[in-house]
C-alpha positions, 0 to 999 in steps of 0.5 A: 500500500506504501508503495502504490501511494508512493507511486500516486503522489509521484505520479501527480503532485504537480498536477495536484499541488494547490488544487482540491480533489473535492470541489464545492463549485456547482456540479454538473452531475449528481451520484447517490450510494449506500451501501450494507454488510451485503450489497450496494446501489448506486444510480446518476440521476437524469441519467439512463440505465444508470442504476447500479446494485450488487452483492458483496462477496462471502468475504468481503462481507466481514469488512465495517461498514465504512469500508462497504460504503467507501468501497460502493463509491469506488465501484459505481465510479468504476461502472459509469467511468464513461459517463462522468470523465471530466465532470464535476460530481456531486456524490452523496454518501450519507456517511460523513466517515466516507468524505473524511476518508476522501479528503484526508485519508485513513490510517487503516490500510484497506481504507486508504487503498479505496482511497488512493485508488479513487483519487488515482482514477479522478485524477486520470479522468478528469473528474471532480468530486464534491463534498457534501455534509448532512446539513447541506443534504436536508437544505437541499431537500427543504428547497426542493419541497418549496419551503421558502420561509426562514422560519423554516429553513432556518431549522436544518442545523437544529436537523442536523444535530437531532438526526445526527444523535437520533441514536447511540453507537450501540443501537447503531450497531444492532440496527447495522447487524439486523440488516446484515441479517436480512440481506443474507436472507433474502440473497439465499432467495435469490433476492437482493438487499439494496434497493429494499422491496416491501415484500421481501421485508414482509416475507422476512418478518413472517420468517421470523415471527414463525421461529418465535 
């Protein structure tokens, strides 16, 4: 890993030198992820076909989810290269941990090769990603509801902070290792877990109401 980072900056300092990765200019295209302990989706919106969704390896699947999440931007990025070389992306992860991650790095060694890698392939094409916080993910959806009032708008830090802390790391991670059980599930059907139908939440629920 130190090597191939060693190789990156060689490779790309001049290129990079006084120039962010992560871009706050307007975008010209708009990318979601998410990801699970068992798969990921991702789609470019106004854009066809563009939908992406997959299951994790047996193995891969043992990986935190910060890893499943940065990983999911790696391969949506690798899926639709064609389309976003050279444009300004605006990326919505809904995890903090993974914008982190892209503009400052990470000591753990399997996240910072996701890392160095995106960095690798945005800077090859010409693509530039742009960092977005919770707080700009909910004045954005307050706007687009065509909520104008201050009194209102003016609520998206207090937002912020409530969703923010709506639950303990503990909970998290119980909610994390539930869902874990539900995709393993509804894979062994032949099903997927991201995007999530009803009916296969449904019939889960059955499943276990009958094990009572």
């Amino acid at each position: 890993m130190v090597f191939d980072e060693v190789v990156f900056w060689k490779e790309n300092i001049e290129f990079l030198n006084g120039k962010e990765l992560l871009d706050k200019k307007i975008c010209t295209s708009l990318v979601y992820t998410n990801a699970s302990g068992t798969g990921f989706g991702g789609y470019i919106v106004d854009c066809a076909k563009s939908e992406v969704k997959c299951s994790w390896k047996l193995e891969e699947q043992v990986n935190s989810s910060t890893w499943c999440k940065l990983e999911s931007v790696y391969r949506m990025l690798m899926s639709k290269l064609t389309y976003m070389k050279g444009q300004k992306v605006l990326w919505r992860t809904y995890n903090q941990n993974v914008v982190h991650i892209l503009y400052k790095g990470s000591v753990k060694s399997d996240l910072q090769r996701i890392a160095i890698n995106i960095a690798d392939i945005c800077t090859r094409e010409e693509i530039q990603l742009s960092r977005i916080k919770l707080g700009q993910t909910i004045e954005d959806d307050i706007l687009a509801a065509g909520v104008t009032s201050d009194n209102f708008s003016t609520l998206d830090n207090r937002m912020e902070h409530f969703l923010s802390h709506s639950r303990s790391d503990n909970t998290t991670k119980l909610y994390h290792g539930a869902f874990r059980r539900f995709g393993k599930f509804i894979i062994s059907k032949g099903g997927v877990a991201i995007p999530v139908e009803p009916i296969h939440v449904s019939l889960y629920l059955t499943k276990l109401l009958g094990s009572v």
